[in-house]
C-alpha positions as CSV (number, residue, x, y, z in Angstrom):
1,X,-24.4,18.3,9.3
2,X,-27.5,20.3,9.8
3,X,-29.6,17.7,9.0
4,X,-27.9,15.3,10.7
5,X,-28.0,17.5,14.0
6,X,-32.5,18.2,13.0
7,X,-32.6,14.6,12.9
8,X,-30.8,13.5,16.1
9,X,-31.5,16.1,18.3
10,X,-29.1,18.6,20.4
11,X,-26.2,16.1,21.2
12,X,-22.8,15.0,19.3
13,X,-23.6,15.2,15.5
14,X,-23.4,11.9,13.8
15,X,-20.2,11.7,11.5
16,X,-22.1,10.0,8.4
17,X,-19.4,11.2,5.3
18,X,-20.6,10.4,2.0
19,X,-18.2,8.6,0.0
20,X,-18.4,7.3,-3.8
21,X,-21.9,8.5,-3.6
22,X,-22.9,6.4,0.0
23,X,-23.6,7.7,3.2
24,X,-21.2,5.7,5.7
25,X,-22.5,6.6,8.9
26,X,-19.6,6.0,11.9
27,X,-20.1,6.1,15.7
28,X,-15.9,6.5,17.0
29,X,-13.8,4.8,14.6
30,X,-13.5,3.8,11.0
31,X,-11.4,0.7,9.2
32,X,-9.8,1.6,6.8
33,X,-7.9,-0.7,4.5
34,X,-5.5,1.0,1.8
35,X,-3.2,-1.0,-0.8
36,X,0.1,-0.3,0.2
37,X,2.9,-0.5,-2.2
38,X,5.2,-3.3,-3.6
39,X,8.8,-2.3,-2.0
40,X,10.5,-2.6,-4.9
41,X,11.6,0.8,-6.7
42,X,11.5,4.5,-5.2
43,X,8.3,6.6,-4.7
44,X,6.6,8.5,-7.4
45,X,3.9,11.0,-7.5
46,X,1.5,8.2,-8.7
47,X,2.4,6.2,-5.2
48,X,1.8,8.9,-3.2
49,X,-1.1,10.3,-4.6
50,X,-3.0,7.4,-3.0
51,X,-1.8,7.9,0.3
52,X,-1.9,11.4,1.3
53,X,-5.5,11.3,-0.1
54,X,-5.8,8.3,2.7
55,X,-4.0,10.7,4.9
56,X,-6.8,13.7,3.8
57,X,-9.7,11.7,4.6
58,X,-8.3,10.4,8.4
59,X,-7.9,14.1,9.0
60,X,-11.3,14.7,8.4
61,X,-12.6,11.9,10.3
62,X,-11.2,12.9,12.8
63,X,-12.6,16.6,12.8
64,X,-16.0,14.8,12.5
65,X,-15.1,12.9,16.2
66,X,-14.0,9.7,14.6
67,X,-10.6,8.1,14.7
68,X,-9.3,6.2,11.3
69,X,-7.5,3.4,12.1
70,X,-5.7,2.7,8.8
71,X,-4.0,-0.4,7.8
72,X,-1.7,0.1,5.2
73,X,-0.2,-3.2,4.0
74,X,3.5,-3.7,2.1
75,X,3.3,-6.5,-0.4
76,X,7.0,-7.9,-0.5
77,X,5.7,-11.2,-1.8
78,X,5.5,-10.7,-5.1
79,X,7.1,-11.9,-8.6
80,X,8.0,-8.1,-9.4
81,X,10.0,-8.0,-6.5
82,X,11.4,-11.2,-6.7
83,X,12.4,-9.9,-9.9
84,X,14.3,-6.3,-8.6
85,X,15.8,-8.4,-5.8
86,X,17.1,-11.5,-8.1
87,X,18.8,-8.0,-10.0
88,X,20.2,-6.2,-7.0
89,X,21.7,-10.2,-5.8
90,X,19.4,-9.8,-2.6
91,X,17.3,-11.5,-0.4
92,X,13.9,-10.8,-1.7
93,X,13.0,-9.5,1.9
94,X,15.8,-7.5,3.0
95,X,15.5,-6.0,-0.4
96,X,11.9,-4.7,0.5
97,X,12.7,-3.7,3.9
98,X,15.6,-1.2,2.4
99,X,13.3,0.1,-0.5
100,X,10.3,0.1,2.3
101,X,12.3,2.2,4.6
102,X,12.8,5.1,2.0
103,X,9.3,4.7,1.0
104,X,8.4,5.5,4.7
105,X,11.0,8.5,4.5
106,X,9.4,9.5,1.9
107,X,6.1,9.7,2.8
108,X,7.0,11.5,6.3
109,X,8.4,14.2,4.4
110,X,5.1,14.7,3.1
111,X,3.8,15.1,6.3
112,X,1.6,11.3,5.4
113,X,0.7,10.5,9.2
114,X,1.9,6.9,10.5
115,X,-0.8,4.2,9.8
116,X,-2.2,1.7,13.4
117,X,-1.4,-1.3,11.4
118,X,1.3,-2.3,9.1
119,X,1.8,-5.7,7.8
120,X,4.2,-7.2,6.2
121,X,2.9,-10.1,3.5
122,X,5.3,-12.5,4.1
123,X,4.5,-12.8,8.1
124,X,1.2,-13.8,6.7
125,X,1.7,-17.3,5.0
126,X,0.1,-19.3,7.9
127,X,-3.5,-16.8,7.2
128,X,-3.1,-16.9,3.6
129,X,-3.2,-21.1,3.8
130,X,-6.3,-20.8,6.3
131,X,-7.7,-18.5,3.9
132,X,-7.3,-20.9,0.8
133,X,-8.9,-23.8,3.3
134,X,-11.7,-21.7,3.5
135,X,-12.5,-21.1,0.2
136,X,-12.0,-24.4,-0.8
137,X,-14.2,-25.6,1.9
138,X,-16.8,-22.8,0.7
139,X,-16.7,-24.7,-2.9
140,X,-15.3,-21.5,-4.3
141,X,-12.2,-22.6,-4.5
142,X,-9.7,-26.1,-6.2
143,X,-6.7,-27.7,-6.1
144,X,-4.5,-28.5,-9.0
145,X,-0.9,-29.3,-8.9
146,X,-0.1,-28.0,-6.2
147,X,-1.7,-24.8,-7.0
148,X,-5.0,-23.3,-5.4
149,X,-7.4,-21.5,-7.3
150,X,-10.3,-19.1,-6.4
151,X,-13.1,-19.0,-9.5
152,X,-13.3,-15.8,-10.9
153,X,-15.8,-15.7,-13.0
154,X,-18.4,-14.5,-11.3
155,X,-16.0,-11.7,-9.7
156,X,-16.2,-10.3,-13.1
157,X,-19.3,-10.4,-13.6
158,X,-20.1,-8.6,-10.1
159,X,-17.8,-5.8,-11.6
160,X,-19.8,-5.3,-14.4
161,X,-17.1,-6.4,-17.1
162,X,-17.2,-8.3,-20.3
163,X,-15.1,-11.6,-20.4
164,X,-13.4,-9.7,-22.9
165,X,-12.1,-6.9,-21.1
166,X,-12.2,-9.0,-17.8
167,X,-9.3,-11.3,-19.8
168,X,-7.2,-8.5,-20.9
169,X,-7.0,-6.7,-17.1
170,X,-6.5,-9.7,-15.7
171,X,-3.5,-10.4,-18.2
172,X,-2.1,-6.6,-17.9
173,X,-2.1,-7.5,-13.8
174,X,0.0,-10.7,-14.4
175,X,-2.9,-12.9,-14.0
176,X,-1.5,-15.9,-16.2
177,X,-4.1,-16.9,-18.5
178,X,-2.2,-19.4,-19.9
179,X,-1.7,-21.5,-16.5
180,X,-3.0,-25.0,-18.1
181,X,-3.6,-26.0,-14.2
182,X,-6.8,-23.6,-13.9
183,X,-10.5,-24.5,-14.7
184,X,-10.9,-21.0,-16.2
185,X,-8.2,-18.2,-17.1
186,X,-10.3,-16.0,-15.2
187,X,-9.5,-17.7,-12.2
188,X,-6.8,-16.6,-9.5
189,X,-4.1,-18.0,-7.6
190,X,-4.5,-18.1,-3.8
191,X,-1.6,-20.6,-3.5
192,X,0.9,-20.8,-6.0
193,X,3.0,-24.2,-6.3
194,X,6.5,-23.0,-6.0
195,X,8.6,-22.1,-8.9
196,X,12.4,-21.3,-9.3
197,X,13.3,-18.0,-8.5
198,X,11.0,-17.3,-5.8
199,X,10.6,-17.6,-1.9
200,X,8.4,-21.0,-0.7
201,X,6.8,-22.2,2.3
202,X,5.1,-25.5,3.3
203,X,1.7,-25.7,2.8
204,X,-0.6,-29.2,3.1
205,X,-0.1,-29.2,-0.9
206,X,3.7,-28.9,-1.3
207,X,5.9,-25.9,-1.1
208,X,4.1,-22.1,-2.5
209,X,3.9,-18.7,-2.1
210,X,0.8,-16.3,-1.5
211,X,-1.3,-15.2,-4.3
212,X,-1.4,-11.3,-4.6
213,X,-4.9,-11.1,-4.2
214,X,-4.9,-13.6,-1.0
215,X,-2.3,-11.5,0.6
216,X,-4.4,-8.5,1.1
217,X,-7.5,-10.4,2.0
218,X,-5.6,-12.2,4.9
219,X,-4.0,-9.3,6.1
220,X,-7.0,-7.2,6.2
221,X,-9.4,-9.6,7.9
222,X,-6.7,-10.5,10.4
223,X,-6.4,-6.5,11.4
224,X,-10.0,-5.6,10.8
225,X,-12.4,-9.1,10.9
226,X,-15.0,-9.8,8.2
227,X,-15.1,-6.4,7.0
228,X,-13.8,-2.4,6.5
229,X,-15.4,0.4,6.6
230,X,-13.6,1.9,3.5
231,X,-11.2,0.3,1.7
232,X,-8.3,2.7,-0.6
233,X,-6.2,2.3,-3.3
234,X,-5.4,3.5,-6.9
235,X,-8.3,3.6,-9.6
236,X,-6.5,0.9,-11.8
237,X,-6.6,-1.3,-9.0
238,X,-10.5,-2.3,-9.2
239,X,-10.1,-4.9,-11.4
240,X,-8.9,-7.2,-10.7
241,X,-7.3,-6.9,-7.5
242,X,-9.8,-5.3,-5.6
243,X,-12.7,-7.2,-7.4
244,X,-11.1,-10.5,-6.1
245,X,-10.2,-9.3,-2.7
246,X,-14.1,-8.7,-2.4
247,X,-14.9,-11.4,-3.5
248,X,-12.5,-14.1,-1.9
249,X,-13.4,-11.9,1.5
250,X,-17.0,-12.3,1.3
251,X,-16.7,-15.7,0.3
252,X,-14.6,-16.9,3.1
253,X,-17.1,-15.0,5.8
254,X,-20.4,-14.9,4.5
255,X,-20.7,-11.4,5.3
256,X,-21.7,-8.9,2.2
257,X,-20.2,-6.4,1.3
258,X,-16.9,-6.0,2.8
259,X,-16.6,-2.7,2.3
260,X,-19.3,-0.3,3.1
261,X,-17.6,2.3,0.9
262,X,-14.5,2.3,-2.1
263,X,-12.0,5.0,-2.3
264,X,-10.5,4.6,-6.0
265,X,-7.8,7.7,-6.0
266,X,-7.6,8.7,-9.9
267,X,-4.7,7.8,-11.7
268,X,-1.6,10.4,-12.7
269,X,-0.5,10.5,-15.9
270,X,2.4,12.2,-18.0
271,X,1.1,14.0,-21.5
272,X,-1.9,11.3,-21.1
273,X,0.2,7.5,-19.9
274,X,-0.2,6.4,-17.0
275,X,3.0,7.0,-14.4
276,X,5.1,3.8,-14.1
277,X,8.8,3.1,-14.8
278,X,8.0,1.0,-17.6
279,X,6.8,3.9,-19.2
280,X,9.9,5.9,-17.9
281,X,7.9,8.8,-17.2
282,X,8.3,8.9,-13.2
283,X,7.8,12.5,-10.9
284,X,10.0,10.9,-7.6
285,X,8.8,12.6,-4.6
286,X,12.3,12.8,-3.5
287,X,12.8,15.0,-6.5
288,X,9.8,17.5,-6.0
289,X,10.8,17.9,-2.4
290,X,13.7,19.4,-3.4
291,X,12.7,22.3,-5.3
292,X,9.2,22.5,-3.1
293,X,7.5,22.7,-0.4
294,X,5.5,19.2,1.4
295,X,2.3,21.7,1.8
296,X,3.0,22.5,-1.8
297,X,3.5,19.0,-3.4
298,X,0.3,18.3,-1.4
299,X,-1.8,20.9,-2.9
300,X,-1.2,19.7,-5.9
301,X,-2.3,16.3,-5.3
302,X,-5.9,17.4,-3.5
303,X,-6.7,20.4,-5.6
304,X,-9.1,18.0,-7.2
305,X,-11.9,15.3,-6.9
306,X,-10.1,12.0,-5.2
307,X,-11.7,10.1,-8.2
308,X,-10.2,12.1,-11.0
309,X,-7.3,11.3,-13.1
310,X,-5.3,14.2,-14.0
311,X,-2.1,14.9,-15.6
312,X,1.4,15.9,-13.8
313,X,3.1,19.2,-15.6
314,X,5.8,20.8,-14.1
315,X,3.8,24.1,-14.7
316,X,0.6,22.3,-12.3
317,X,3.2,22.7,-9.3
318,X,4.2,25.7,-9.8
319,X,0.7,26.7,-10.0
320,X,0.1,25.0,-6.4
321,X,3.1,26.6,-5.1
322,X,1.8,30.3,-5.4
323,X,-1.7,29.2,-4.6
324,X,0.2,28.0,-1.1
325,X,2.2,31.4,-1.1
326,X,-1.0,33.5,-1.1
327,X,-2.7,31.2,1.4
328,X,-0.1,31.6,3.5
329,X,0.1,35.9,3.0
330,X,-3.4,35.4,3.5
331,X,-3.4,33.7,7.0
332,X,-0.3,35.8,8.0
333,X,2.3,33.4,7.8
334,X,6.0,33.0,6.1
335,X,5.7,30.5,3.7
336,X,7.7,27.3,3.9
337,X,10.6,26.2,2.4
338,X,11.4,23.5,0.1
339,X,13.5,20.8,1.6
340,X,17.5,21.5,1.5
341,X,18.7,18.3,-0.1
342,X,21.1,16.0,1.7
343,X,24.6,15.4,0.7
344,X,25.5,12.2,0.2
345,X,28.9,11.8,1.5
346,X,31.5,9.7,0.3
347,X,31.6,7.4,3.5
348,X,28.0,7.0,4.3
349,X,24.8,8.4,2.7
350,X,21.8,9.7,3.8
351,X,24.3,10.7,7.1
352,X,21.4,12.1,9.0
353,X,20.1,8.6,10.3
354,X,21.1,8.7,13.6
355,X,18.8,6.1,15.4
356,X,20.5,3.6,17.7
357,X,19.3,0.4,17.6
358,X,18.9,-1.1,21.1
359,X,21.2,-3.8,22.8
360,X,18.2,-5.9,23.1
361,X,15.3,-7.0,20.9
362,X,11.8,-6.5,23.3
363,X,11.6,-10.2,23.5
364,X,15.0,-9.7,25.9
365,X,16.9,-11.6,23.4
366,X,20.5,-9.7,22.2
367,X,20.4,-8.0,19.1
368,X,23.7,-8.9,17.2
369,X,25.6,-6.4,16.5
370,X,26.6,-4.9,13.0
371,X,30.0,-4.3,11.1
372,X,29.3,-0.3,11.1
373,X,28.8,2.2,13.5
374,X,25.3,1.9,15.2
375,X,24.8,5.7,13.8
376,X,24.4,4.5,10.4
377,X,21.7,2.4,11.1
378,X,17.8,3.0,10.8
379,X,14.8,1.5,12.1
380,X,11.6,0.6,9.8
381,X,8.7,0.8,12.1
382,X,10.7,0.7,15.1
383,X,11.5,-3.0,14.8
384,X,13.5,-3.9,12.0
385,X,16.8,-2.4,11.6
386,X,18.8,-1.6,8.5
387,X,22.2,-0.9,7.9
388,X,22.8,0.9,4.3
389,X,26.9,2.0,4.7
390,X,27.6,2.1,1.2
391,X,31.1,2.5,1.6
392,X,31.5,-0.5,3.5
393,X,29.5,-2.5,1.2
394,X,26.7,-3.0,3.4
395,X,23.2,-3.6,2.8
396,X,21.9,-5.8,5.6
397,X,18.4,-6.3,7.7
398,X,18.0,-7.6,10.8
399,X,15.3,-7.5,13.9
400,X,12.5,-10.0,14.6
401,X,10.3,-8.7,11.7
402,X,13.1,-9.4,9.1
C-alpha cells in the first residue's frame, strides 16, 4: 500500500490486491463469480471451504474501499441431481430448492455473508440457447442431433494439458467421450438433446437441457457482462469446467480474458482422497458446528494459503479451536460457544423456522396456501417458500422462483 500511496500521491490508496500472482487493480467494486454448488446432498467441509474463502476475500475488499459484488450460482440442472431427485421420487427442482435451503442454513451458521446475485440454472434456459446461437454463429460451435457442441480442443490446449490427460478429466467430469454425435470427444455440450430421465425445454433444435459448462457462462455474463474481475471455485474445477467457461465466454464476446484473476481454493482431503460421498469420507458442517465454534471451524479453513490442499483430521480442529481460545484471552473476550444442536421433534423438524410466508407474492398475485401451519415453513432467498413437515408427509416448494 505504500507504494501504491508514493505512486499516486496523498489521496485514497488504490485497492490493487494481488491474486494468483496478478496485480488486479479496482476503483469501487469487484465481480466476482464463484461456482456454487449442485443442490443435491448436504454440505461438507470440502463445499464450504470454497465459500468462506469467497467470503475472506469480500471482507478484505472491502477494508481496501471496494465493495464485492459476488454472484454465486446453484446449478440444479444437472444429471447428478436428476439422479438424487429420480431417488427421493421428486421433482428435480423442488428437490434442489429443499437441499439448497439447508445449504444456505448452513453456510449462515458459518457466519458466509449473503451473495448480490443468486441464480438459479434452470431460470436460465432462454440465455443458455442465445448463448449456443452465439457460438455457433462465432464457428466455434455445431449442431448434431439435436445436440450443440462447443470445440474443445483448443480449450485444452490453452490449459496447458496433453490430449491425454485432457480425455481422462474430461471423462472423470462426465464429459461423455463416447457421444458418437461429436466431432471430437474433447468437445462439450452446450445443448443437450433431451433424454429420459431428465427435465427439457424447447429449443429451435428440438427439446434439451443446458450443458454444465453453458449454465455458468450464461448466468455470469447475464449478472456481470463480458467479463469478472475474479472468478472462484474449487481447485479440481480448472479443467474442465472452468477452462470451457473461458473459453465459450470469450468466444461468444470477443473480449479476452474473462477473468482478470482465478481463485482455485485447494482441495480437502481425508488420509490423502479427495472429500466426496463417493468416497464416503464426508466432514458435514452441520456436524462440526455441533461440537465447535463457527469462528473455530473457520480458522481451520484459512489457517493456510487459499491454493493449498490440505488434509482434514479431527486433531487440525482441535488445534484451531485453542488457537481461537487464546486469541480470544488475548483480545479480552469470552470465547464462543459451539452451536447447541436442535431437537428434532417428532411433529416437525428443524422447529425453529418460524418465517411466515406472505398472503401475497410481490407481483400482487395470492400465494396459495399450504396443508401445514404457515410456521413450519421457510423462505429460500426470500422468494421461494418451502414447506418440510415431515410428519405430515410434506415436502413441497412453491413461490415465483420455483
Amino acid at each position: 500500500m505504500t507504494d501504491d500511496h508514493a505512486a499516486g500521491g496523498p489521496g485514497p490508496a488504490l485497492a490493487a490486491p494481488v491474486l494468483a500472482g496478478r496485480r488486479v487493480l479496482l476503483l469501487d467494486r469487484a465481480r466476482i463469480y464463484v461456482c456454487g454448488i449442485t443442490p443435491y446432498d448436504v454440505t461438507h467441509l470440502g463445499h464450504a471451504a470454497t465459500f468462506v474463502w469467497v467470503d475472506a476475500l469480500g471482507r478484505v475488499l472491502r477494508l481496501l474501499g471496494v465493495e464485492p459484488e459476488v454472484c454465486r450460482n446453484v446449478t440444479d440442472v444437472d444429471d447428478v441431481l436428476d439422479e438424487a431427485a429420480s431417488r427421493a421420487r421428486a421433482r428435480y427442482d423442488s428437490f434442489a430448492a429443499i437441499q439448497q435451503y439447508h445449504f444456505e442454513h448452513d453456510l449462515a451458521a458459518l457466519n458466509v455473508r449473503p451473495v448480490r446475485h443468486e441464480p438459479r440454472a434452470h431460470r436460465y434456459v432462454t440465455h443458455v440457447i442465445r448463448l449456443a446461437r452465439g457460438l455457433m454463429t462465432a464457428g466455434t460451435a455445431y449442431e448434431r442431433n439435436g445436440s450443440i457442441y462447443f470445440r474443445g480442443q483448443a480449450a485444452a490446449i490453452h490449459a496447458g494439458l496433453g490430449r491425454a490427460e485432457a480425455l481422462r478429466l474430461s471423462a472423470e467430469y462426465g464429459g461423455r467421450l463416447d457421444d458418437a454425435s461429436k466431432d471430437d470427444p474433447l468437445d462439450a455440450a452446450v445443448w443437450q438433446a433431451a433424454e429420459a430421465g431428465h427435465p427439457a425445454w424447447e429449443s429451435p433444435w428440438g427439446l434439451g437441457r443446458p450443458g454444465w459448462h453453458a449454465e455458468c457462462v450464461a448466468m455470469a455474463m447475464s449478472a456481470f457482462g463480458v467479463g469478472v474481475d475474479v472468478h472462484a471455485g474449487g481447485n479440481d474445477l480448472r479443467f474442465p469446467h472452468h477452462a470451457y467457461h473461458s473459453a465459450m465466454a470469450e468466444a461468444f464476446t470477443g473480449v479476452r480474458p474473462y477473468a482478470r484473476a482465478w481463485v482455485h481454493v485447494g482441495t480437502v482431503t481425508v488420509d490423502g482422497v479427495k472429500m466426496a460421498k463417493s468416497a464416503g469420507n464426508l466432514v458435514l458442517v452441520s456436524d462440526l458446528l455441533n461440537r465447535y465454534p463457527a469462528a473455530a471451524v473457520r480458522l481451520v479453513i484459512l489457517d493456510r494459503r487459499w491454493a493449498e490442499d490440505w488434509d482434514y483430521t479431527d486433531a487440525s480442529l482441535e488445534a484451531a479451536a485453542a488457537r481461537l481460545a487464546d486469541l480470544y484471552e488475548a483480545a479480552g473476550r469470552p470465547p464462543r460457544r459451539a452451536r447447541r444442536p436442535r431437537a428434532r421433534s417428532a411433529a416437525c423438524w428443524p422447529p425453529t423456522w418460524t418465517y411466515r410466508p406472505p398472503s401475497r407474492w410481490p407481483s400482487g398475485k395470492a400465494a396459495p396456501r399450504h396443508a401445514c401451519s404457515s410456521r413450519l415453513s421457510a423462505w429460500t432467498n426470500y422468494r421461494t417458500w418451502i414447506c418440510v413437515c415431515r410428519q405430515r408427509g410434506h415436502q413441497r416448494v412453491g413461490g415465483p422462483d420455483a
